[in-house]
C-alpha positions as CSV (number, residue, x, y, z in Angstrom):
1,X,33.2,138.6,74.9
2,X,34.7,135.1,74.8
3,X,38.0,134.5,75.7
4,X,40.2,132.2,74.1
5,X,41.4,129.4,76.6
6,X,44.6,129.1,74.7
7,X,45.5,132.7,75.3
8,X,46.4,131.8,79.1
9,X,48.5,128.6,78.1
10,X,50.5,130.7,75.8
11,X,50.9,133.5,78.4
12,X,52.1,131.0,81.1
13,X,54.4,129.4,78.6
14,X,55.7,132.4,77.6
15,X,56.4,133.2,81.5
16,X,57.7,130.3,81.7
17,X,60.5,130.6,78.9
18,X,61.3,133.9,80.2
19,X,62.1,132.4,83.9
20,X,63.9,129.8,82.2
21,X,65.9,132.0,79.9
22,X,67.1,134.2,83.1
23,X,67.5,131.0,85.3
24,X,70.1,129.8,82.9
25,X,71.7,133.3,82.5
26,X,72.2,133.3,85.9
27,X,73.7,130.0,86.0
28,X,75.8,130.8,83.2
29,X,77.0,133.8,84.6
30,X,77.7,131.3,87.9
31,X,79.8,129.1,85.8
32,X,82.0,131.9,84.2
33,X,82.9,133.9,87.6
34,X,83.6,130.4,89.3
35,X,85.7,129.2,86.9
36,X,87.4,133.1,87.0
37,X,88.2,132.5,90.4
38,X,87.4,130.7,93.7
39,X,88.3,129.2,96.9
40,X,89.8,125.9,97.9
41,X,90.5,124.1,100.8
42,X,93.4,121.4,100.7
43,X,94.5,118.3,103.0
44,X,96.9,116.3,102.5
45,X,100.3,114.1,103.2
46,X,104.2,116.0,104.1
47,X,107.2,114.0,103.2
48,X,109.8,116.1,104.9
49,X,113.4,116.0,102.7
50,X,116.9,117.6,103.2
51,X,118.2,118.1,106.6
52,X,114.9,118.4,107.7
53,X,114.5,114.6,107.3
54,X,118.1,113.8,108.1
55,X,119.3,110.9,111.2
56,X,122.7,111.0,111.2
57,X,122.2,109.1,114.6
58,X,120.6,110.1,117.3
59,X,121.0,113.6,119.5
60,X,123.2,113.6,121.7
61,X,120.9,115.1,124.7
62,X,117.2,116.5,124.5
63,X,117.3,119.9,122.6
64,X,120.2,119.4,120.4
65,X,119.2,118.1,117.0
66,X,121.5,120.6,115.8
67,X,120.8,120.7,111.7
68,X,118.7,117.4,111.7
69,X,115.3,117.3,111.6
70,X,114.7,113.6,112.8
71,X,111.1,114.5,111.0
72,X,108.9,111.8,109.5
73,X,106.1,111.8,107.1
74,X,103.5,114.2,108.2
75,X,100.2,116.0,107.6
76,X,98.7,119.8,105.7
77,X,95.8,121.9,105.9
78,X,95.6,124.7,103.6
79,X,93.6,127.2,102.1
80,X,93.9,128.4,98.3
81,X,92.4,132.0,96.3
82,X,92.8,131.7,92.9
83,X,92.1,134.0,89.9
84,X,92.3,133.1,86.7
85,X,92.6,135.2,83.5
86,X,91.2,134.6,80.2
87,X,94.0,133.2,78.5
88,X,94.8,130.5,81.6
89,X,97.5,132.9,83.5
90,X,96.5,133.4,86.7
91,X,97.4,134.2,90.1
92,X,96.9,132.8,93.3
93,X,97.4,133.4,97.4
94,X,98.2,130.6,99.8
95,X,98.3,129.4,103.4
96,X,99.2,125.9,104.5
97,X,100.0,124.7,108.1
98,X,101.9,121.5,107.7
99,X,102.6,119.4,110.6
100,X,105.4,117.0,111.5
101,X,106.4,114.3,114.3
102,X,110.1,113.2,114.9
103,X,111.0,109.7,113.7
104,X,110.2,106.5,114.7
105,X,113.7,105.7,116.4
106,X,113.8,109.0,117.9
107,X,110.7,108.8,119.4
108,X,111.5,105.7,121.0
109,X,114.2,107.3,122.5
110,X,112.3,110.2,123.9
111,X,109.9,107.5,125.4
112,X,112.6,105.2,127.5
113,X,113.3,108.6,129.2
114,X,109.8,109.4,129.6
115,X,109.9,112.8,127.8
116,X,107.9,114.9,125.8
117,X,108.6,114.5,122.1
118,X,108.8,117.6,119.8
119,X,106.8,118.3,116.9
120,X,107.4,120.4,113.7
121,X,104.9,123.5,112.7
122,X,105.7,124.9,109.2
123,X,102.9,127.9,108.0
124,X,104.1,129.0,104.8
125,X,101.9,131.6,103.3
126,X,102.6,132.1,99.4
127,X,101.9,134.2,96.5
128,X,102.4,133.5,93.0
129,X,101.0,132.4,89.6
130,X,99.6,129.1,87.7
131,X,98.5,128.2,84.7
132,X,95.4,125.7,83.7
133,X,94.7,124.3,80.6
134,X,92.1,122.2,79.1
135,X,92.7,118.7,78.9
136,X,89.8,117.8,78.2
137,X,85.5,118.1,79.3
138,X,86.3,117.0,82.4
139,X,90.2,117.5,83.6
140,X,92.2,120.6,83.7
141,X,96.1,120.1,84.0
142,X,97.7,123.1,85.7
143,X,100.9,124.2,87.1
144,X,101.9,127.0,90.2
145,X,104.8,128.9,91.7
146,X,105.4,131.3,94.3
147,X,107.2,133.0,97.1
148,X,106.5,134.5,100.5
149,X,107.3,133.7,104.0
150,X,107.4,130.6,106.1
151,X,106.4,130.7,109.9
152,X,108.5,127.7,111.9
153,X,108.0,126.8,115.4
154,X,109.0,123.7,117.2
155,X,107.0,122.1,120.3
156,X,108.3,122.0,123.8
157,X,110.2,118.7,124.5
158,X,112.1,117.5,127.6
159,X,110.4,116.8,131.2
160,X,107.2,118.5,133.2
161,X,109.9,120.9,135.6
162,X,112.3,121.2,132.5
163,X,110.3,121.7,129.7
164,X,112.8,123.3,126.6
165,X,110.5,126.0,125.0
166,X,111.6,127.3,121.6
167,X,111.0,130.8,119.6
168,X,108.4,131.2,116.6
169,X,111.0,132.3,113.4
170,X,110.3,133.6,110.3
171,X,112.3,132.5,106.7
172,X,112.0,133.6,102.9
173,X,109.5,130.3,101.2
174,X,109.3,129.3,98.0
175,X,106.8,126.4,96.3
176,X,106.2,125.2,93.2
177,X,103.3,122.4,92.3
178,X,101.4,120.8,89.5
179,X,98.5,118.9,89.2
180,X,94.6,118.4,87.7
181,X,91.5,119.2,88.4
182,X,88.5,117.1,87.6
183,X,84.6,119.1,86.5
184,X,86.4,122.1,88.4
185,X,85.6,121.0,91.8
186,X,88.0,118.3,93.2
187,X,92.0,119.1,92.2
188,X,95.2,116.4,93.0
189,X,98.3,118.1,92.5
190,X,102.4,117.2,94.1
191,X,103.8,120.0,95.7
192,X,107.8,121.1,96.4
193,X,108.2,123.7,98.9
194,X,111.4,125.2,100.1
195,X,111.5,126.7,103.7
196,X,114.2,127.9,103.8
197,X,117.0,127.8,106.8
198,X,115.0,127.6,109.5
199,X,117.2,128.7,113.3
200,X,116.3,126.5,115.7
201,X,116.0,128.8,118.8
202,X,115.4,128.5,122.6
203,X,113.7,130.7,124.3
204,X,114.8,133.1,126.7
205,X,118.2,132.8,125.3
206,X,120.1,136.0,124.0
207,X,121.1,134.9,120.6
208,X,124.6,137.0,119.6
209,X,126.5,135.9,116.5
210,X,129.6,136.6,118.1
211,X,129.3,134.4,121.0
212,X,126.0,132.1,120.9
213,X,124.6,130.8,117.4
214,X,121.6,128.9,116.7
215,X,121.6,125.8,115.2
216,X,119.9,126.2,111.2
217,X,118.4,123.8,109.1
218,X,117.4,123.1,105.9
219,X,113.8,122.9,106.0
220,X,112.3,121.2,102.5
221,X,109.5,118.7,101.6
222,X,107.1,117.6,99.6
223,X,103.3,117.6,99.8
224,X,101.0,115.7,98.1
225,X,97.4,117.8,98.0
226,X,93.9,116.9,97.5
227,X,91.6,120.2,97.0
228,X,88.2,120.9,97.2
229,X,86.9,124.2,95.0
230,X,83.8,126.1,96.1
């Protein structure tokens, strides 16, 4: 019994197609759930505003910045969940740490005393919703809001055997951002966040409202983000 040669080359062909076939299912299937939802990471550049931002002239003495910030342009790290819907409402969960340095002028006054200069830590961790739409093949234009909490702490500051050590405190945080995203993997989007009024305490310090308050300040800025979506 002879067998036809061309019976294997159609088999294999035929495997082939099939592999292929599943192969591109699977992709597809890739595609769909990534662009359903997915993870980012963000970096990017923190223009403090308000009273966070605010000179006025300097502080009187180390630890007494009162309302004012003093804070210059800064730096964020964030990380981003979001899920997307059929109809491009979707929701999302956030967590950025944004970090901030006291002025130039300031800090040349902390450094003709030779003291340690304080920095700003904001963590504001966000749910919300956003909405993306097609712009075109390549770029999706989108838009965000949320609310949640802030986390606020600012660094020790003053000398080595007086160091001025201040309390972690906690505000209501809202943020709002739009942007675009280009072939669903790289996003650049400006971003307002408001922080709320952050109260500047000192540790080991009874706070009473009656008799000792703590300074509060506005805390507000803007961010401008560049994400990366896996």
């Amino acid at each position: 019994m002879t067998i036809n040669p061309n019976f294997y080359t159609m088999k294999k062909f035929r495997l082939i197609l099939v592999v292929a076939l599943l192969l591109g299912g699977m992709s597809t299937v890739s595609a769909q759930e990534y662009e359903r939802h997915n993870i980012s990471i963000h970096l990017g550049g923190v223009l403090p505003l308000q009273e966070f931002a605010a000179n006025g002239g300097h502080p009187v003495f180390i630890g007494a910045f009162g309302d004012r910030g003093y804070a210059t342009f800064g730096a964020s790290l964030g990380l981003k969940y979001n899920y997307i819907f059929d109809f491009g409402l979707g929701v999302y969960a956030a967590a950025d740490g944004f970090w901030n340095m006291i002025n130039k002028p300031t800090s040349d006054m902390y450094d003709k005393v030779s003291c340690t200069k304080p920095m700003y830590i904001n963590v504001p961790i966000l749910a919300g919703v956003n909405y993306v739409t097609d712009f075109s093949d390549v770029i999706d234009v989108w838009a965000e809001a949320g609310i949640g909490a802030n986390l606020f702490f600012k660094t020790p500051e003053g000398w080595n055997d007086n160091l001025i050590k201040y309390q972690m405190t906690a505000s209501f945080a809202t943020g709002a951002g739009v942007g675009v995203t280009f072939i669903d993997r790289i996003s650049i989007g400006a971003h307002f966040y408001w922080l709320g009024n952050q109260r500047i305490k000192v540790k080991d310090i009874d706070y009473d409202e009656t008799y000792i308050v703590a300074p509060r300040m506005q805390t507000s800025m803007m961010v401008f983000k560049v994400g990366f979506h896996f």
